[in-house]
C-alpha positions as CSV (number, residue, x, y, z in Angstrom):
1,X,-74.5,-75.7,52.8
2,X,-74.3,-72.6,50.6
3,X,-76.5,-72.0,47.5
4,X,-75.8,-70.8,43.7
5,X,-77.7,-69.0,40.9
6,X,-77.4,-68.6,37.5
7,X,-77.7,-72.4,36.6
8,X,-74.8,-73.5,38.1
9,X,-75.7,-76.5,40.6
10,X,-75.6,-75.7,44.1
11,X,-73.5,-78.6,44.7
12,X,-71.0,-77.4,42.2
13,X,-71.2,-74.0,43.3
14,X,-70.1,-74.8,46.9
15,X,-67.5,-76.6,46.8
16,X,-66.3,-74.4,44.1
17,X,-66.8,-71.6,46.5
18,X,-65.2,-72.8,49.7
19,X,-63.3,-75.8,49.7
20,X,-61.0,-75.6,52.5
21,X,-59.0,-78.8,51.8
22,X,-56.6,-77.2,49.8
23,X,-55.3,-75.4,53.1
24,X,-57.7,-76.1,56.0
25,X,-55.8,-77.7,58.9
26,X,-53.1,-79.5,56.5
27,X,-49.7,-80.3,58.1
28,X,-47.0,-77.3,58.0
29,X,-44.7,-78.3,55.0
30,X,-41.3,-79.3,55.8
31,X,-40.2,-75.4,54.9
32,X,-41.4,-73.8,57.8
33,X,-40.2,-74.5,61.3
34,X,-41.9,-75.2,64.7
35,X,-40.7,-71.2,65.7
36,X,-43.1,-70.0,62.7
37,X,-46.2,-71.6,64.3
38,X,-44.7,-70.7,67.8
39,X,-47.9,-69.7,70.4
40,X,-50.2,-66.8,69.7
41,X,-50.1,-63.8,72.0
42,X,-53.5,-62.5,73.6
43,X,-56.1,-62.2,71.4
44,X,-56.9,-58.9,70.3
45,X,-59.8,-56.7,70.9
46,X,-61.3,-54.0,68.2
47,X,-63.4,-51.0,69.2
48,X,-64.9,-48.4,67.5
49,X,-66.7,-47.8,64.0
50,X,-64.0,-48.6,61.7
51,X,-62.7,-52.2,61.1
52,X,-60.0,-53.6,58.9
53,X,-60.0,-57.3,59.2
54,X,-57.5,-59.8,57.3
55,X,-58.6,-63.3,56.2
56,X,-55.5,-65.7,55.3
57,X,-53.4,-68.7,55.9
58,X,-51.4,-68.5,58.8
59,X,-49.0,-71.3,61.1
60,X,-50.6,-72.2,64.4
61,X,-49.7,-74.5,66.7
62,X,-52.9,-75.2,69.0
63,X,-52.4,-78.8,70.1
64,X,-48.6,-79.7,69.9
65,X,-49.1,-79.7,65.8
66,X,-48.0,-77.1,63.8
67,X,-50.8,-76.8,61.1
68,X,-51.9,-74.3,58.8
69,X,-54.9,-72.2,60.0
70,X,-57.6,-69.6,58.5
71,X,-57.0,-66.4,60.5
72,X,-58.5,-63.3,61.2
73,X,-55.7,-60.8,61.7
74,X,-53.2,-63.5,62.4
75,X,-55.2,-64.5,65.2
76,X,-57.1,-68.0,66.4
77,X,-59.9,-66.9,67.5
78,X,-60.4,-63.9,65.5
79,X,-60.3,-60.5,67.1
80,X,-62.7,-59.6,69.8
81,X,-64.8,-56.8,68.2
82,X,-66.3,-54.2,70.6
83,X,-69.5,-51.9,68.9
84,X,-71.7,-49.4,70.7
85,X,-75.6,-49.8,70.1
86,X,-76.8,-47.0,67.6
87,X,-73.7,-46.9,66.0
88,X,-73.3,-47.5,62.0
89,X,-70.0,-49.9,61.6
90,X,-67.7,-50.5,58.8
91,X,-66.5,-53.2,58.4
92,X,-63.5,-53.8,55.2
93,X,-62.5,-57.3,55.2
94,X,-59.7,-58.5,52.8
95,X,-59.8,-62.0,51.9
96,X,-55.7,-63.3,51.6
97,X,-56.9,-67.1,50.9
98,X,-56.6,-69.0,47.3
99,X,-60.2,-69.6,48.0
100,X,-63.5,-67.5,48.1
101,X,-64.3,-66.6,52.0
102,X,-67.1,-64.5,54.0
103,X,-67.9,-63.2,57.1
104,X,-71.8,-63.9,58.6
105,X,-72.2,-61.5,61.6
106,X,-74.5,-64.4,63.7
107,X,-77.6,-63.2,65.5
108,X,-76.6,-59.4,64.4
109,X,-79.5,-57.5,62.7
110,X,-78.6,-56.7,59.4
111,X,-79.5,-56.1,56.1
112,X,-79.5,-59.4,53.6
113,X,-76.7,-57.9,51.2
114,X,-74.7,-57.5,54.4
115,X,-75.3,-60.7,56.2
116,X,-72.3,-62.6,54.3
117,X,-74.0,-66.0,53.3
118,X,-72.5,-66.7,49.8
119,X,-74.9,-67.8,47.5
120,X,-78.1,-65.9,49.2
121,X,-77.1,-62.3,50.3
122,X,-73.8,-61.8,48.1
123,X,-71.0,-63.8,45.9
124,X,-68.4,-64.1,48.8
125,X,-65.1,-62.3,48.6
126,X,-63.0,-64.0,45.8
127,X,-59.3,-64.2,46.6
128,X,-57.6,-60.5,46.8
129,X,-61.1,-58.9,47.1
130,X,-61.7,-56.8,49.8
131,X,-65.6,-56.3,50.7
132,X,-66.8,-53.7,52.5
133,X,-69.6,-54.4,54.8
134,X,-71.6,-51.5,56.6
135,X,-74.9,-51.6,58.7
136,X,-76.5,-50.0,61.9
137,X,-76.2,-51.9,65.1
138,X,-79.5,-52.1,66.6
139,X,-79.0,-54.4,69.0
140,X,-76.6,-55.1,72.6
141,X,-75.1,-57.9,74.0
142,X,-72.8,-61.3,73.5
143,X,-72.6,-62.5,69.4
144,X,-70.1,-63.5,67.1
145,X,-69.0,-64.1,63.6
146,X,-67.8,-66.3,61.7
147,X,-67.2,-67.9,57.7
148,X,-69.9,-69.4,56.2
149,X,-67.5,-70.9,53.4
150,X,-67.5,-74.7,53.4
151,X,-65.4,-75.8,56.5
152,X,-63.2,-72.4,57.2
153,X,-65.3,-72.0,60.2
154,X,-63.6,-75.6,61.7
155,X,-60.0,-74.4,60.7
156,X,-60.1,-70.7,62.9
157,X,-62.4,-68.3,61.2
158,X,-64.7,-66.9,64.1
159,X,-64.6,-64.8,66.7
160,X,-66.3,-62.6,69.2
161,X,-68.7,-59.7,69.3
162,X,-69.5,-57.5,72.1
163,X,-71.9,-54.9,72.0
164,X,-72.4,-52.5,74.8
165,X,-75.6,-50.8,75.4
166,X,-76.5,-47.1,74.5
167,X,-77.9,-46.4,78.0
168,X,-75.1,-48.5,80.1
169,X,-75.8,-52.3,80.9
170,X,-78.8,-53.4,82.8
171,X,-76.5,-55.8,85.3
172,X,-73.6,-53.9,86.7
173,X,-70.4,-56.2,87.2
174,X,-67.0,-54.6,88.1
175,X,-65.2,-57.0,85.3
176,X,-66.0,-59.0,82.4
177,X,-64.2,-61.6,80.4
178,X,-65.0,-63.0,77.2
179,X,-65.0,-67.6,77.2
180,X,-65.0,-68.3,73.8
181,X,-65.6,-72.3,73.3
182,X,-64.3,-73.9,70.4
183,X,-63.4,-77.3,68.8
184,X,-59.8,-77.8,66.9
185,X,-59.0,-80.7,64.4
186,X,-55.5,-81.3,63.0
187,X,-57.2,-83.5,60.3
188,X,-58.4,-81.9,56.6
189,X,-62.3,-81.3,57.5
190,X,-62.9,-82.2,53.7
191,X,-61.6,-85.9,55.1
192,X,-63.1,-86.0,58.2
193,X,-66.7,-85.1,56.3
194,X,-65.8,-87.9,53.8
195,X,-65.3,-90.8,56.9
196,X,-68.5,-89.3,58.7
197,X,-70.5,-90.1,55.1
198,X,-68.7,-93.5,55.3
199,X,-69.0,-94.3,58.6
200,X,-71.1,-91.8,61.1
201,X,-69.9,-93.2,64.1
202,X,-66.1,-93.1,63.1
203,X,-64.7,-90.9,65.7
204,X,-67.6,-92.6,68.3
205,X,-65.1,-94.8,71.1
206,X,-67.8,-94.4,73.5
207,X,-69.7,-97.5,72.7
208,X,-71.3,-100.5,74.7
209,X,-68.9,-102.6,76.8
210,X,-69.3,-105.8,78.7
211,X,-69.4,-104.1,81.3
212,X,-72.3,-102.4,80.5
213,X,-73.9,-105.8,79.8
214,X,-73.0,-107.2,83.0
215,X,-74.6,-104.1,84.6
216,X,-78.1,-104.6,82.5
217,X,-78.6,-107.6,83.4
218,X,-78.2,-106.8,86.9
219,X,-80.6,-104.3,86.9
220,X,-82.9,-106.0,84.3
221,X,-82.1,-109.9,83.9
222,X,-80.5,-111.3,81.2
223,X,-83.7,-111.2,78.6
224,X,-84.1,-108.1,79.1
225,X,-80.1,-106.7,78.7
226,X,-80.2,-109.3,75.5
227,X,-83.8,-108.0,73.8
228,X,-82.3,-104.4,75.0
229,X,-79.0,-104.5,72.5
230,X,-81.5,-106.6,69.8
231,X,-83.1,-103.5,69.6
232,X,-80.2,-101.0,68.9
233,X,-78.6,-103.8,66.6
234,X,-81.9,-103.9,64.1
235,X,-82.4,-100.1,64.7
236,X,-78.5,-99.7,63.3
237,X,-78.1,-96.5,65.7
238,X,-75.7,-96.6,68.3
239,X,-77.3,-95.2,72.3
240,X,-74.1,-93.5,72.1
241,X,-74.1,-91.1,69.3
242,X,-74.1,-87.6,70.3
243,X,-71.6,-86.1,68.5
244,X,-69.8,-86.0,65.3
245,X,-66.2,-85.3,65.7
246,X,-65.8,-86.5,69.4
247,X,-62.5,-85.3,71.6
248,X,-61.9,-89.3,71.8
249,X,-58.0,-89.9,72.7
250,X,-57.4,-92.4,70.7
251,X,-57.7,-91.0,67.1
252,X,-55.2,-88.0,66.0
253,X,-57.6,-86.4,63.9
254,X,-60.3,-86.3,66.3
255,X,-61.7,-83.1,68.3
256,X,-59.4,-81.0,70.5
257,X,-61.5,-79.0,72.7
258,X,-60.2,-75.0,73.1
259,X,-61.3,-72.0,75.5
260,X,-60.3,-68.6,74.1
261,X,-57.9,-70.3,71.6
262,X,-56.4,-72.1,74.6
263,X,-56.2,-76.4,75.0
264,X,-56.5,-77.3,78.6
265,X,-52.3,-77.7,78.9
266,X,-52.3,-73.7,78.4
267,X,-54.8,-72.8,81.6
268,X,-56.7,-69.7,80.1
269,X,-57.0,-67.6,82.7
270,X,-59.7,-64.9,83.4
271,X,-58.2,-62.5,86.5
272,X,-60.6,-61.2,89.6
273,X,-60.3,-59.9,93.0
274,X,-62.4,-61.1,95.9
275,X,-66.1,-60.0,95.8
276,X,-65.8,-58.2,92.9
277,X,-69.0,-59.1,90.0
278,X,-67.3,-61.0,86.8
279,X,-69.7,-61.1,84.1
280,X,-68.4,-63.9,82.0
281,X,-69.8,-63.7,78.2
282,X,-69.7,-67.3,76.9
283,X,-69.8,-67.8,73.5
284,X,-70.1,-71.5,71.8
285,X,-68.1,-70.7,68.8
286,X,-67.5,-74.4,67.8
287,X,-68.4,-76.1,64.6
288,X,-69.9,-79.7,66.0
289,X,-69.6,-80.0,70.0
290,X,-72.1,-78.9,72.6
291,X,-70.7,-78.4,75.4
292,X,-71.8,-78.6,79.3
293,X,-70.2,-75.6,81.6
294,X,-69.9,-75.7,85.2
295,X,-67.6,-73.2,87.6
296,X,-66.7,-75.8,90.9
297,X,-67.7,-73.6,94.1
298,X,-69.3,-71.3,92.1
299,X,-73.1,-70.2,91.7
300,X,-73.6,-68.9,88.3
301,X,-76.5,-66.0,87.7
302,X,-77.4,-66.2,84.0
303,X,-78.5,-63.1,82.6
304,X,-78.2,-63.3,79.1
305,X,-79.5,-65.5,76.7
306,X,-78.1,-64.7,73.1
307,X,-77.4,-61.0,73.6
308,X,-80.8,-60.7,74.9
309,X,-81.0,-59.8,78.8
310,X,-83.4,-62.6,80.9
311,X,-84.9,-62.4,84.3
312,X,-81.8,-63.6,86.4
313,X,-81.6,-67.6,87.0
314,X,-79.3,-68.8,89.7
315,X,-77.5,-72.5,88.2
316,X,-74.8,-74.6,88.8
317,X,-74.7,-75.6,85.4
318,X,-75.6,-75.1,81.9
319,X,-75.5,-76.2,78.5
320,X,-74.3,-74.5,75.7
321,X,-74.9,-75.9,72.4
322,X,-73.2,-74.5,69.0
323,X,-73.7,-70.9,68.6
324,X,-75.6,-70.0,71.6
325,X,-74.4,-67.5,73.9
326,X,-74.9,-66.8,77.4
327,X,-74.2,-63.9,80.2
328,X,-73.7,-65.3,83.4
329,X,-72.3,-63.5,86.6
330,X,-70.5,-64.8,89.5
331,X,-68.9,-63.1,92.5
332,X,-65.9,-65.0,94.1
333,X,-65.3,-64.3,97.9
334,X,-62.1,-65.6,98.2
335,X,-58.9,-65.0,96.9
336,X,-58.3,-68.6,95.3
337,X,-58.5,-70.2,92.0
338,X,-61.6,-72.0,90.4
339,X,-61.8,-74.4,87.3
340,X,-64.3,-72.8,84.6
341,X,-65.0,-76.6,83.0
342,X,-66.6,-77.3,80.2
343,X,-66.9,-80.9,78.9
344,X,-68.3,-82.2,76.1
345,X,-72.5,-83.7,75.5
346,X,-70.9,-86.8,74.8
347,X,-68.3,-87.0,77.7
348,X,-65.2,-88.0,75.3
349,X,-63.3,-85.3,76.8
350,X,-63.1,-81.2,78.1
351,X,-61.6,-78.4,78.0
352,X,-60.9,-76.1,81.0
353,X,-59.2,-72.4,82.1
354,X,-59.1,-70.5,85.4
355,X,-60.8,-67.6,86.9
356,X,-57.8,-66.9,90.0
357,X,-56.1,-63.4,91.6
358,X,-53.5,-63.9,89.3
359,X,-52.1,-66.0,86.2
360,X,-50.7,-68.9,87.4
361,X,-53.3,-70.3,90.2
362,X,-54.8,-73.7,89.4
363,X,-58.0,-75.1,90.9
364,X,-58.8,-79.1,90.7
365,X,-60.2,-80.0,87.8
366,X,-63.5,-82.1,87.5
367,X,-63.5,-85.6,86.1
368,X,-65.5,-86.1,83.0
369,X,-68.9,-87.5,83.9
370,X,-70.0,-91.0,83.0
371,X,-72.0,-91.1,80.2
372,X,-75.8,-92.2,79.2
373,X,-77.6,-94.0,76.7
374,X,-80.5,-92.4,75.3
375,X,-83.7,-93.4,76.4
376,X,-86.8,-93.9,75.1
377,X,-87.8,-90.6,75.3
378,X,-84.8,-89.3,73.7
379,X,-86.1,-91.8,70.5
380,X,-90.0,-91.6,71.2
381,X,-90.4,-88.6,72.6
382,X,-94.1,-88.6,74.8
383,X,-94.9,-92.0,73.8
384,X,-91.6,-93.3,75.2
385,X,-91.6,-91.5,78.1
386,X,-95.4,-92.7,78.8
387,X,-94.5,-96.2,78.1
388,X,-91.4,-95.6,80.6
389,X,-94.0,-94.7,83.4
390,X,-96.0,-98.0,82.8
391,X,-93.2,-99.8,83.4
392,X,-92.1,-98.1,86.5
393,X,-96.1,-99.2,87.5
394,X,-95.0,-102.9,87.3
395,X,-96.1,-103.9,84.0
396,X,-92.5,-105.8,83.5
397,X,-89.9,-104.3,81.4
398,X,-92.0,-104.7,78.2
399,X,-93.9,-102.0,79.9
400,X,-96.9,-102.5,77.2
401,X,-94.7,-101.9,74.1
402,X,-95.6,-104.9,72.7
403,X,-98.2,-102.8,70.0
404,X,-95.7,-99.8,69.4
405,X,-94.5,-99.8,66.0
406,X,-92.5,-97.0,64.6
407,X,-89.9,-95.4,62.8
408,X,-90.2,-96.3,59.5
409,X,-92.1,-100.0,60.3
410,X,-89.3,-101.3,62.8
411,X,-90.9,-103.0,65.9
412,X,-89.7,-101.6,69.3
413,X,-91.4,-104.1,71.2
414,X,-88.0,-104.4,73.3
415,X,-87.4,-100.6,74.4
416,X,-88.3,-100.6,78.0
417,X,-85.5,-100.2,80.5
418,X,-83.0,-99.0,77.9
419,X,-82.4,-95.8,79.2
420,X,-79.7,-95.7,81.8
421,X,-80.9,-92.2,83.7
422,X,-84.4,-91.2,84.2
423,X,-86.7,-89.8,81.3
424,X,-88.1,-86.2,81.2
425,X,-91.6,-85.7,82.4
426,X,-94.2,-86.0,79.3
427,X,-96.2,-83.3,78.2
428,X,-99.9,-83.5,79.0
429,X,-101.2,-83.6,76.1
430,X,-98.4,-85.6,73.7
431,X,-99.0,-83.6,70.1
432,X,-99.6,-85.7,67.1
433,X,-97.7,-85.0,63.6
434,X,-98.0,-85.6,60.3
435,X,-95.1,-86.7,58.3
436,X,-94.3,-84.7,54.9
437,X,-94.1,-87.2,52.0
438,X,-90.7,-86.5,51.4
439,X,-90.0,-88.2,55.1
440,X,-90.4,-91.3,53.4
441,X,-87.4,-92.5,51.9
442,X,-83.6,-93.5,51.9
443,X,-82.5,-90.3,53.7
444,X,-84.6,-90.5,56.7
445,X,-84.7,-93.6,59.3
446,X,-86.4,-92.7,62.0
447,X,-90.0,-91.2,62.4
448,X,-91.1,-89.5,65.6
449,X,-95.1,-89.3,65.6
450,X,-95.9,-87.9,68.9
451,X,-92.9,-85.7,69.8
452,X,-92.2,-84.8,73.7
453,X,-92.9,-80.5,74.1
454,X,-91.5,-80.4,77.4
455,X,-88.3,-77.0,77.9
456,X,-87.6,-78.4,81.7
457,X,-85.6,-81.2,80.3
458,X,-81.8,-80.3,80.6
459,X,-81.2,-83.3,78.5
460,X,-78.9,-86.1,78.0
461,X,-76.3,-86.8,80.4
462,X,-77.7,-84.0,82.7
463,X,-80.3,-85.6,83.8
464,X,-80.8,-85.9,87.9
465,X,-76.7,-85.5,87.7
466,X,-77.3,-83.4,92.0
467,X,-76.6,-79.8,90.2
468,X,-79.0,-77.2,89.1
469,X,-79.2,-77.7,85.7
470,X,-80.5,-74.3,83.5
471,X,-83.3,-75.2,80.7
472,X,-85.0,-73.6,78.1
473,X,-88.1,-73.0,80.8
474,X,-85.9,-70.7,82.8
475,X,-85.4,-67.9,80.6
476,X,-87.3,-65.0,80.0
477,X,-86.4,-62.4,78.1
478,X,-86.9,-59.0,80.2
479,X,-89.7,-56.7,78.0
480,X,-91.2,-59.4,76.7
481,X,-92.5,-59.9,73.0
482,X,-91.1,-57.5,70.5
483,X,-94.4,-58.2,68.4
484,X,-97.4,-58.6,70.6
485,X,-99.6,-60.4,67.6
486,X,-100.8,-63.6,67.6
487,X,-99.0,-65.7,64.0
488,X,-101.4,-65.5,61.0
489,X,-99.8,-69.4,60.0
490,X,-98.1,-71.8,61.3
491,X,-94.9,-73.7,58.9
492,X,-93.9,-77.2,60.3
493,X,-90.5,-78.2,59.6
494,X,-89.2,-81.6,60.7
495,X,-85.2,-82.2,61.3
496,X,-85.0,-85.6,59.6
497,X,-81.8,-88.0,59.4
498,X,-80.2,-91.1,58.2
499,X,-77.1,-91.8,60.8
500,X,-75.8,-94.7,59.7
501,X,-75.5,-92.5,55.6
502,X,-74.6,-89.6,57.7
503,X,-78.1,-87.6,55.4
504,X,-79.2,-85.0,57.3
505,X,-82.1,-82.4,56.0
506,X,-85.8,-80.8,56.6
507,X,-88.3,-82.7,55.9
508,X,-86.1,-85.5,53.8
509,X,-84.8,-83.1,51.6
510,X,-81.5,-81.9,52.0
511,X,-80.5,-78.5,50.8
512,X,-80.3,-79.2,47.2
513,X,-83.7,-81.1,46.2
514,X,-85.8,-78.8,48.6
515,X,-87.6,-75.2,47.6
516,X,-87.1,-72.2,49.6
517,X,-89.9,-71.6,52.3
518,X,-91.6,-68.1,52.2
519,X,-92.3,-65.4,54.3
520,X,-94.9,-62.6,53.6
521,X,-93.2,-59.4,54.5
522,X,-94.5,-58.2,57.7
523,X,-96.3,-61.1,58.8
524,X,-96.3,-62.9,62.6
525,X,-96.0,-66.6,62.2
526,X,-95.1,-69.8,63.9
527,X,-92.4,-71.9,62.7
528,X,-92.5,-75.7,64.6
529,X,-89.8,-78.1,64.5
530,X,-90.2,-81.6,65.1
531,X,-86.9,-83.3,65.5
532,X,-87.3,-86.6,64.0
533,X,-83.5,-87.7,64.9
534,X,-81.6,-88.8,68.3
535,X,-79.5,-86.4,68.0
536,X,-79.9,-82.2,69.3
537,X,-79.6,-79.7,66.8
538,X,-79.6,-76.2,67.1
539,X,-81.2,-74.0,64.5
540,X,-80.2,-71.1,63.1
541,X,-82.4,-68.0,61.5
542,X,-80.8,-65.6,60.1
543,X,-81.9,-62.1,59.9
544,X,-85.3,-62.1,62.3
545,X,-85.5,-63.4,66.1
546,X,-87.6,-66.4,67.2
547,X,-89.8,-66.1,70.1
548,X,-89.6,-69.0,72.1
549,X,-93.0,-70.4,73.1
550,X,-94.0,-72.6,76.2
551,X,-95.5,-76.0,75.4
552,X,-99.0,-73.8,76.3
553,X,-97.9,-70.9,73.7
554,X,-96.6,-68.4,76.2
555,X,-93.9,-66.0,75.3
556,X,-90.6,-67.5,77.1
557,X,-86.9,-65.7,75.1
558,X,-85.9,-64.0,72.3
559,X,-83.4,-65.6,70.8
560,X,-80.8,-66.0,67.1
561,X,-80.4,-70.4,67.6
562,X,-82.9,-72.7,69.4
563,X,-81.8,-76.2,70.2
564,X,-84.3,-78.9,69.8
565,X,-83.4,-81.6,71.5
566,X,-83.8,-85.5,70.1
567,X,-87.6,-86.5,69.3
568,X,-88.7,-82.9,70.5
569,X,-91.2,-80.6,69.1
570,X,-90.6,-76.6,69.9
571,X,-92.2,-73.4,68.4
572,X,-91.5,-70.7,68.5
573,X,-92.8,-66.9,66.4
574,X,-91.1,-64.8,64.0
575,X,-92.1,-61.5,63.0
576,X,-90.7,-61.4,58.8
577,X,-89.5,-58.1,59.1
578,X,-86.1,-58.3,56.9
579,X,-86.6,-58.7,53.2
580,X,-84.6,-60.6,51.6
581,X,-83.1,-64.1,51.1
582,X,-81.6,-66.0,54.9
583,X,-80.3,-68.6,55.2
584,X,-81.9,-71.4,57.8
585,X,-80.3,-74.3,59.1
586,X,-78.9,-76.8,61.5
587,X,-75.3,-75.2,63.1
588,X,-73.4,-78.2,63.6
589,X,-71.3,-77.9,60.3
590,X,-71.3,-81.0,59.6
591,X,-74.8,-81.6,59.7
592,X,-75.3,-78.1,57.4
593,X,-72.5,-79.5,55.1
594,X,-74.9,-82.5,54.6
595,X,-78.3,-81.1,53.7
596,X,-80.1,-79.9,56.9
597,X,-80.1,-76.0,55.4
598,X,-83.3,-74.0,54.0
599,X,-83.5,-70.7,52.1
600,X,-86.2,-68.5,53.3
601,X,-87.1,-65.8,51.1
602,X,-88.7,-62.8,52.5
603,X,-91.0,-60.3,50.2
C-alpha cells in the first residue's frame, strides 16, 4: 500500500501509480514466439560504485508459460549487486515500463529521499525517467531490493544484495552462493488480489477431509471430532489457512515456487568440493510464501540473521519467512550431491536445487510434509495453550473451556483437542491487552486478549517434526545493542484481520483510514505487536533496526523484518535515528495491498 499527497486519495493515487495489470504476468500475445521467452542465462552479478539498472517488460518463460515479466536488466531475478561497506553507491535506474516503478533498497540504511517508497520518500520514476539514487553504505551482509509499485514485486522486480565487510568477513568460508527464494504466478496479480477479496481461501486445496474426520474421532470420539469442526464452521476460518497464493497443483494460476529464478524441473545448482566451507546467503525474496529450508545430510551453522552476524547456531532446519535473510554455512565431506529443499508453511508444494561437485548431480528429494491444523495456541495464544495443558491433566477434551469466550463474542467452548501437533510452551506470566477501539468492527474478526510471548516456538507444521528446528530465541546478534538505553515509551500496534473479507490492517484500520504514528527524533522506544490473526506476518521498518527483545526484555537480534507468529505478542526497540517519512508494514503483498501498512514519521 503506497500513500499520496496533495489531496489526491491514497487509494486513487496507487493504483494510479502502479498498476501492474496492464503488463504484470499477462500471456505473451500471439506475435511473439516461444524462442523470444526462451530460458534466461545465469543471473548476473554487479560490483562496484556505479550501477545502471533497466526496469522494463521483458518475455520469460519460468514455468513452461511464456509470460511477460518486469525485469531488471533483462533478468528474473534482478542482478546480484555486490557493494563494499564505507563505500558511497550510485545507483541510475531507468524505468522502460508504461507505468510508474521504484526501487526500495530493503533493510539498507539510507536516507528517506533515497529509500524508494512512492508516495513517502519520493514520486516514483514515471515512465522514461531515470532516477538517480546515491547513499553511503553503512552496513555488511545479505539484503535485497525490490519495487514497491503495486504488484511489480510478484511479476520479477527484486533481486539480491551483497555487501562485503570493510575489514574482511567475520566467518571465513572458501565459497559462497547466493539462494534467492521466490514465488512465480502466470495469473494477472490485479486478478488474483480481486478472488482473494472475494474469496480468501481461493487458492486453499488443503482443507479437511474424511479422512481427517475418521482420524478425530479416533483419537477423540465422535462428539468431540463433531463439536471440533462446529467450531471452525461458526468461527468461518479454515485450520488450514496459511497462505495466500498456495503452490496447490490444481489451479493454473496458483504459486510456482522458484530458487535463483529456477522451478524445481531446472535443478539450480550451487558447485563445491569436499570439505571446503560454503556460506550459502538465503534470501526470501517472495511476495506471499514462507518457506521452510532444510539441506538432507547436512548440518547447517547459521550465522547471519538479516545482514547482521549472530553467535553461530547449529540447525537442521529453518524458516524463512518473506524478506528475511539468513547466512548459514555448511561443509560437505563427500563428493556427492545434496537437495537444498525448501517447501512451503502450508505444505501445497516446494521448490528445490543442488549443492554437488559439478552441474548435473542429483540428490533425492524430500517429500512434502503432512500438514497441521492450527491449535489453540495458534488462535488463543497463552490462554489456549493453558487450557491445552488442562486437558492433557484429564479434565476431558472440554479441558475447562466451557467459560472462555472470545474473539469478538463467539463461544469456543469446543476448542480442546483441535490441534493436530503439540502446542508451544506458555509464557509464565501470559500478558494482558487492551483492544484499540478501532478493533471493533467489520474489518477485524478475531480478538486475541492474552497473546503467547514465547521465541522457542518454531511454529506451525514444525513443531516436534525430529529436526533441530532454529527460532527467534537462538539468535544473537554478535556486539550486542547498538543503543544501550532503556525506550522512553512504549507504542502498541495490533495486526488485526478479517479472512473470510480478506481486510487486513493495524489496529482495524487499514492504510487509508489510519494516521501516521510518530517518532521523536533521537528517542529509544518500544514498539509491541500483538498479532490478533491466525495467520504469521512479518513486519517491515524501514529506515531504523528493531532490537529484538526476550519475553523478559533482554536484547536478543538486530534485525530489518520480525515475524510474529499467529496470536503472538513480540517487542522489540528502535532507536528513531533517520528523519523522515518510512514506510511500516506487513511484507506479504497481498496483505500490504489490503491495508496492513503504517507511515511513521520521524522529526
Amino acid at each position: 500500500m503506497k500513500p499520496a499527497s496533495n489531496g489526491v486519495s491514497r487509494r486513487k493515487f496507487v493504483m494510479s501509480l502502479g498498476s501492474s495489470g496492464a503488463f504484470g504476468g499477462v500471456a505473451l500475445p500471439p506475435s511473439l514466439s516461444w524462442a523470444a521467452a526462451a530460458e534466461q542465462t545465469g543471473r548476473t552479478e554487479l560490483r562496484g560504485t556505479e550501477f545502471d539498472l533497466e526496469i522494463a517488460q521483458t518475455p520469460v518463460n519460468l514455468t513452461g508459460q511464456a509470460r511477460i515479466g518486469t525485469t531488471v536488466n533483462g533478468q528474473i531475478p534482478a542482478p546480484t549487486l555486490r557493494w563494499r561497506e564505507g563505500d558511497t553507491v550510485t545507483l541510475r535506474v531507468t524505468n522502460r515500463l508504461p507505468v510508474a516503478s521504484s526501487i526500495h533498497w530493503h533493510g539498507i540504511l539510507v536516507p528517506a529521499e533515497m529509500d524508494g517508497v512512492p508516495g513517502l520518500s519520493f514520486k516514483g520514476i514515471a515512465p522514461g525517467e531515470t532516477f538517480v539514487y546515491r547513499f553511503p553504505v553503512k552496513q555488511s551482509g545479505t539484503y535485497w531490493y525490490h519495487s514497491h509499485s503495486r504488484f511489480q514485486e510478484q511479476t520479477g522486480l527484486y533481486g539480491p544484495i551483497v555487501i562485503d565487510p570493510r575489514n574482511g568477513p567475520r566467518f571465513r568460508t572458501d565459497r559462497e552462493h547466493v539462494v534467492l527464494l521466490s514465488d512465480w504466478t502466470d495469473g494477472v496479480p490485479e486478478e488474483l488480489f480481486r478472488k482473494l477479496k472475494v474469496m480468501s481461501g481461493f487458492f486453499n486445496f488443503n482443507q479437511p477431509t474424511v479422512g481427517d474426520f475418521k482420524r478425530d474421532i479416533a483419537q477423540m470420539g465422535i462428539q468431540g471430532a463433531l463439536e471440533k469442526r462446529k467450531m471452525w464452521n461458526r468461527m468461518r476460518m479454515v485450520p488450514t489457512d496459511l497462505g495466500d497464493l498456495t503452490g496447490t497443483t490444481q489451479l493454473r494460476n496458483a504459486a510456482r515456487y522458484l530458487l535463483n529464478g529456477k522451478a524445481t524441473d531446472h535443478n539450480w545448482t550451487g558447485v563445491f568440493q569436499a570439505r571446503e566451507k560454503v556460506r550459502l546467503r538465503f534470501i526470501n525474496g517472495s511476495a506471499t510464501t514462507i518457506f521452510d529450508v532444510r539441506i538432507p545430510g547436512l548440518k547447517m551453522i547459521v550465522v547471519a540473521a538479516d545482514g547482521q552476524d549472530v553467535h553461530p547456531v547449529t540447525v537442521d532446519e529453518f524458516r524463512i519467512s518473506v524478506a528475511e535473510t539468513y547466512d548459514v554455512i555448511v561443509e560437505p565431506t563427500e563428493e556427492r550431491a545434496y537437495t537444498l529443499f525448501a517447501q512451503s508453511i502450508d505444505r501445497t508444494n516446494f521448490v528445490r536445487g543442488t549443492l554437488a561437485p559439478r552441474v548435473g548431480m542429483q540428490a533425492p528429494v524430500p517429500e512434502v510434509d503432512k500438514p497441521h491444523w492450527l491449535t489453540m495456541t495458534d488462535m488463543m495464544g497463552a490462554m489456549g495453550t493453558m487450557e491445552s495443558m488442562d486437558a492433557a491433566k484429564g479434565e476431558g477434551e472440554m479441558g475447562g473451556m466451557h467459560e472462555m469466550k472470545g474473539m469478538q463474542g463467539m463461544d469456543h467452548s469446543s476448542m480442546a483437542g483441535m490441534g493436530a501437533e503439540g502446542d508451544a510452551k506458555p509464557a509464565k506470566k501470559p500478558p494482558r491487552v487492551r483492544h484499540a477501539r478501532t478493533e471493533y468492527g467489520p474489518g477485524v474478526d478475531m480478538h486475541v486478549d492474552m497473546p503467547r510471548t514465547n521465541l522457542d516456538d518454531p511454529g506451525i507444521n514444525l513443531r516436534d517434526n525430529g529436526r533441530r528446528v532454529l527460532t527467534y530465541a537462538d539468535l544473537h546478534t554478535i556486539g550486542g545493542p547498538i543503543d544501550g538505553r532503556e525506550p522512553g515509551r512504549d507504542i502498541e500496534l495490533h495486526l488485526t484481520g478479517n479472512m473470510e473479507r480478506f481486510m487486513w490492517s493495524f489496529d482495524g484500520q487499514k492504510f487509508s483510514e489510519s494516521k501516521p504514528v510518530h517518532f521523536r527524533f533521537g528517542e529509544r522506544l518500544r514498539l509491541v505487536l500483538v498479532n490478533d490473526t491466525m495467520m504469521n506476518h512479518p513486519i517491515h521498518l524501514h529506515g531504523m533496526w528493531g532490537e529484538l527483545e526476550s519475553p523478559e526484555g533482554e536484547f536478543l537480534a538486530r534485525k530489518h523484518t520480525i515475524n510474529v507468529q499467529p496470536a503472538q505478542r513480540v517487542t522489540y526497540r528502535v532507536t528513531a535515528d533517520a528523519m523522515g517519512r518510512w514506510a511500516y508494514h506487513c511484507h506479504l503483498l497481498y496483505h500490504m495491498e489490503a491495508g496492513m501498512f503504517r507511515e511513521v514519521h520521524v522529526s
